[in-house]
C-alpha positions in Angstrom: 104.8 144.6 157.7 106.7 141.3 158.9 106.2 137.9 157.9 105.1 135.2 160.6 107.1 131.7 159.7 105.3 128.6 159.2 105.6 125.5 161.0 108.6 124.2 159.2 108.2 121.4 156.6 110.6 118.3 157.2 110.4 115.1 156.1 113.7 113.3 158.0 114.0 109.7 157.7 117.2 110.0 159.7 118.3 112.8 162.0 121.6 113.8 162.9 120.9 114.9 166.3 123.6 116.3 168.8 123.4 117.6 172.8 123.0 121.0 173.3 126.1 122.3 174.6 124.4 124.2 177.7 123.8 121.5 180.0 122.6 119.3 178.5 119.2 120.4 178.1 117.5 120.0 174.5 118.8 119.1 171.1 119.8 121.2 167.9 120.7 120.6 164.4 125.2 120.7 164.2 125.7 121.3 160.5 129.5 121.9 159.6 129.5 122.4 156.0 127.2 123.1 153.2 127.2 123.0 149.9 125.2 124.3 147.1 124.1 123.4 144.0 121.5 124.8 141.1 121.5 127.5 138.8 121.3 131.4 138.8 118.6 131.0 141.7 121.5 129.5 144.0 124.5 131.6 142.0 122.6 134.5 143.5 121.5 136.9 140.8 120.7 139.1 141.0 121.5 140.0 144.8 124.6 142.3 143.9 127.2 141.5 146.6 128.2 144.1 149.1 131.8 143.8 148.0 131.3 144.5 144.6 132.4 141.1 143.4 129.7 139.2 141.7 126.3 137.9 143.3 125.8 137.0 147.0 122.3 135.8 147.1 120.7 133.3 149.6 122.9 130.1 149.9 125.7 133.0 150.9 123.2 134.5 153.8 122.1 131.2 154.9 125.6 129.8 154.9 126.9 133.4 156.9 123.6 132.5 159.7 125.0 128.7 160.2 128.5 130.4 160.2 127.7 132.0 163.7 126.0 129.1 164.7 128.8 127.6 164.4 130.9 130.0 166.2 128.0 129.7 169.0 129.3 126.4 169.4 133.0 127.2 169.1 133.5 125.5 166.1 134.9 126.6 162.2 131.8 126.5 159.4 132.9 125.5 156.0 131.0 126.6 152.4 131.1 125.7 149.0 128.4 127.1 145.8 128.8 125.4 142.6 125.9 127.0 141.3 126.1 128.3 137.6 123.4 130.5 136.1 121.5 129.1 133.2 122.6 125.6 133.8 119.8 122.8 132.8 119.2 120.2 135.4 121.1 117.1 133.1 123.8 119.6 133.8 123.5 120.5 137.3 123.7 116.7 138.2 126.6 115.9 136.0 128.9 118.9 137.1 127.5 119.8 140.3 126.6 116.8 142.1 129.5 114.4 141.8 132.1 117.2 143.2 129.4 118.0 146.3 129.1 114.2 147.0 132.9 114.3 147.0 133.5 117.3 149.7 131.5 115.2 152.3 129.2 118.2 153.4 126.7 117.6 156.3 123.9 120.2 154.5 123.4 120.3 150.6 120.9 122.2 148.6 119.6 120.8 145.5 117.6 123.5 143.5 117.4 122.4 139.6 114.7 122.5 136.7 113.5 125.8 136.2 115.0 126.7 133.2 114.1 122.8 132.0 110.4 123.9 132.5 111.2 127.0 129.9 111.9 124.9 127.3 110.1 123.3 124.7 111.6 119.4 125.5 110.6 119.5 129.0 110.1 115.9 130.2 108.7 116.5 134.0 108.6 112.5 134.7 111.7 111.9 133.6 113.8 114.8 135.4 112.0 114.0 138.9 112.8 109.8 138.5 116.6 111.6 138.3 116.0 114.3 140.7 114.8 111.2 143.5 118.0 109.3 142.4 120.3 112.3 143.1 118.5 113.5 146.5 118.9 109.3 147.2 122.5 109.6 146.4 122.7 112.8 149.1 121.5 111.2 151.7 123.1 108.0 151.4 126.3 110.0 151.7 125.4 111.0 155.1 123.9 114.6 153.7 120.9 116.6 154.7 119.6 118.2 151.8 117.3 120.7 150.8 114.7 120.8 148.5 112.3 123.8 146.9 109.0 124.2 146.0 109.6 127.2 143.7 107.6 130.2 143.3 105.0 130.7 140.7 107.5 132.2 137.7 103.9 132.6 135.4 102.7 135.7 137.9 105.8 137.8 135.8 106.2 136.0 132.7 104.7 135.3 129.7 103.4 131.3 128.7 101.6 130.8 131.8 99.2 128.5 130.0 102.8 126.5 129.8 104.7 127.5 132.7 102.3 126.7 135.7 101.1 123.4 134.9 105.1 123.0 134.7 106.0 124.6 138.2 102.7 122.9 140.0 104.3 119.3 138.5 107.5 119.7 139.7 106.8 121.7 143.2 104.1 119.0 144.0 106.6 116.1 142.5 109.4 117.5 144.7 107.1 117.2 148.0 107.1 114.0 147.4 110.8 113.0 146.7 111.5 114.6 150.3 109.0 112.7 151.9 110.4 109.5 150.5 113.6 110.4 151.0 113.7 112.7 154.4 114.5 116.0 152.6 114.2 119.6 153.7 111.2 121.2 151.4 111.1 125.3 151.3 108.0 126.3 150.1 108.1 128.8 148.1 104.9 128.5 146.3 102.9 129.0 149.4 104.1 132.4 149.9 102.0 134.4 148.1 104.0 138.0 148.6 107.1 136.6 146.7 104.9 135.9 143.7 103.4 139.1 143.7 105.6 141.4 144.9 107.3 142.7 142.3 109.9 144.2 144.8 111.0 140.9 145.3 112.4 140.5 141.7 114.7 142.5 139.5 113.9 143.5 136.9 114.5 140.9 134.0 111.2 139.6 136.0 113.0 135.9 136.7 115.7 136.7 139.1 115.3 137.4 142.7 116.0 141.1 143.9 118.0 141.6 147.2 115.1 141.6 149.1 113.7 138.6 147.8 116.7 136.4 148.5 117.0 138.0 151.8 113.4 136.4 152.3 114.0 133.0 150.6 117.3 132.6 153.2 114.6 133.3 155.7 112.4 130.4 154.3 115.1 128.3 154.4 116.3 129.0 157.9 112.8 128.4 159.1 113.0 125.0 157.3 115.9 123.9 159.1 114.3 125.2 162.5 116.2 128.1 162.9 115.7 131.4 163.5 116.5 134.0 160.9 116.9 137.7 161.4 113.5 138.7 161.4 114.4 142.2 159.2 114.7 139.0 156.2 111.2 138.6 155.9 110.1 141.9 156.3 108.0 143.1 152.7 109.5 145.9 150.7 107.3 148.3 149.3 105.7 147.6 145.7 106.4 150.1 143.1 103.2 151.8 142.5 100.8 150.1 140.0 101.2 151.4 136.2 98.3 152.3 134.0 97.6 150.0 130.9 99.4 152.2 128.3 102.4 152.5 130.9 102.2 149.2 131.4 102.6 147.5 128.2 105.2 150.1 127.0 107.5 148.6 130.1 106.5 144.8 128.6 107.8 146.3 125.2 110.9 147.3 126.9 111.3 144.1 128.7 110.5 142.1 125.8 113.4 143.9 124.1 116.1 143.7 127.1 115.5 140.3 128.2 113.4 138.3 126.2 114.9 138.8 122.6 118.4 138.1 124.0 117.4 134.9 125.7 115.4 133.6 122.7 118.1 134.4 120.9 120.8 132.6 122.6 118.4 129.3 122.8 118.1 129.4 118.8 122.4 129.8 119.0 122.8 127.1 121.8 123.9 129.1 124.1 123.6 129.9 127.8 124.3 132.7 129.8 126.7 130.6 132.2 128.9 129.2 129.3 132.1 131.5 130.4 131.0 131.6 134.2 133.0 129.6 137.2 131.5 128.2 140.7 132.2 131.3 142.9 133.0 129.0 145.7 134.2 126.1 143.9 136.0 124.5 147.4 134.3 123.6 150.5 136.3 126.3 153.0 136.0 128.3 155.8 133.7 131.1 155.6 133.2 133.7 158.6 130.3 134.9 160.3 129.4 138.5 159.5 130.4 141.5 161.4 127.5 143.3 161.9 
């Protein structure tokens, strides 16, 4: 079963537009470099890379796609992720941002606040009157930037009463930054599949599965008003439906696996990322794929 794209949604207050290089004839998008910033969504988990060597995950697929545009055009395409996994937003903008505004990129993605809305301080006004200020700060550097609307995390996880008013504010909030501010918005939220699918995630239940970053890359791509390989957004099977008893004893073990690990590293004031690096802490080349 495939996907059919959306119109994309765009908000530019000021576009970068260049001549197409056939004659002339129509106008496309010329992004050089791109950059990445967020959390474990970004980092990648948990899309295992190919390689072996750590996560690849969306930004890495997109970035590969604008690669061979690039090459199409005869020119070098430059990446960089400074994503870390279980990084808060306060700390996303103080690590992340100031190095990405440094490297001069020409596309950034700015995907931040979902662990905030995990925790019991979340303060939703005050993280999207910082999150405007940082997209501002983007674009005023001569960056296009992209911005989510994140899929509903209360379809797999427990809180919902908590979670979803939390995701609604800041998916609805963000809307509304890019329109001010002539952002890129993914929506996410809209597509019900990736919420319900439980293909699409692995199974800690809160990290994209390869197949679900393979479709988010494909959300993104349409955003920009590309076309990605259409294979991206095809929908995996779902594993087949459990019975009640079955059900809850796989909760149990969930609970146990992931839950009581991350509850206890929030009591210990501790994150997952605390030892982990930017994969692709410089802004270099990065080749289009082979295949």
């Amino acid at each position: 079963m495939s996907y059919v794209a959306p119109l994309p949604m765009r908000y530019p207050s000021e576009i970068d537009l260049c001549q197409d290089a056939f004659g002339g004839k129509g106008y496309e998008m010329a992004w050089r470099s791109f950059v990445a910033v967020g959390d474990s969504f970004t980092e990648g988990m948990d899309d295992r890379d190919p390689s072996g060597n750590g996560y690849r995950g969306w930004a890495d697929l997109v970035a590969s796609h604008l690669a061979t545009e690039a090459a199409v055009r005869g020119g070098e395409f430059h990446y960089a992720n400074l994503a870390i996994r279980g990084r808060l937003f306060a700390g996303v903008v103080e690590q992340q941002v100031p190095p990405a505004l440094a490297m001069r990129p020409d596309l950034v993605s700015f995907a931040a606040g979902g662990n905030d809305a995990l925790r019991r301080n979340f303060d939703g006004p005050a993280l999207i009157a910082r999150f405007e200020e940082v997209v501002a700060q983007l674009r005023g550097g001569g960056a296009d930037v992209i911005v989510f609307r994140f899929a509903d995390m209360s379809r797999r996880l427990p809180g919902k009463r908590i979670i979803l008013p939390r995701t609604s504010f800041l998916n609805d909030a963000a809307a509304d930054v890019a329109a001010r501010q002539g952002a890129y918005v993914v929506d996410l939220w809209s597509d019900e599949e990736l919420s319900v699918n439980t293909a699409m995630w692995s199974q800690d239940r809160l990290h994209l599965s390869t197949a679900g970053h393979h479709r988010v890359a494909g959300h993104v791509l349409t955003a920009l008003g590309l076309l990605p390989d259409p294979t991206w957004m095809d929908l995996p099977m779902p594993p087949r439906r459990l019975s009640w008893p079955s059900a809850r004893a796989a909760d149990a073990r969930w609970a146990a696996r992931y839950l009581a690990p991350w509850i206890k590293r929030r009591v210990q004031g501790r994150s997952s990322g605390d030892l982990v690096v930017p994969k692709r802490p410089e802004l270099a080349p990065i080749l289009p794929p082979t295949t």
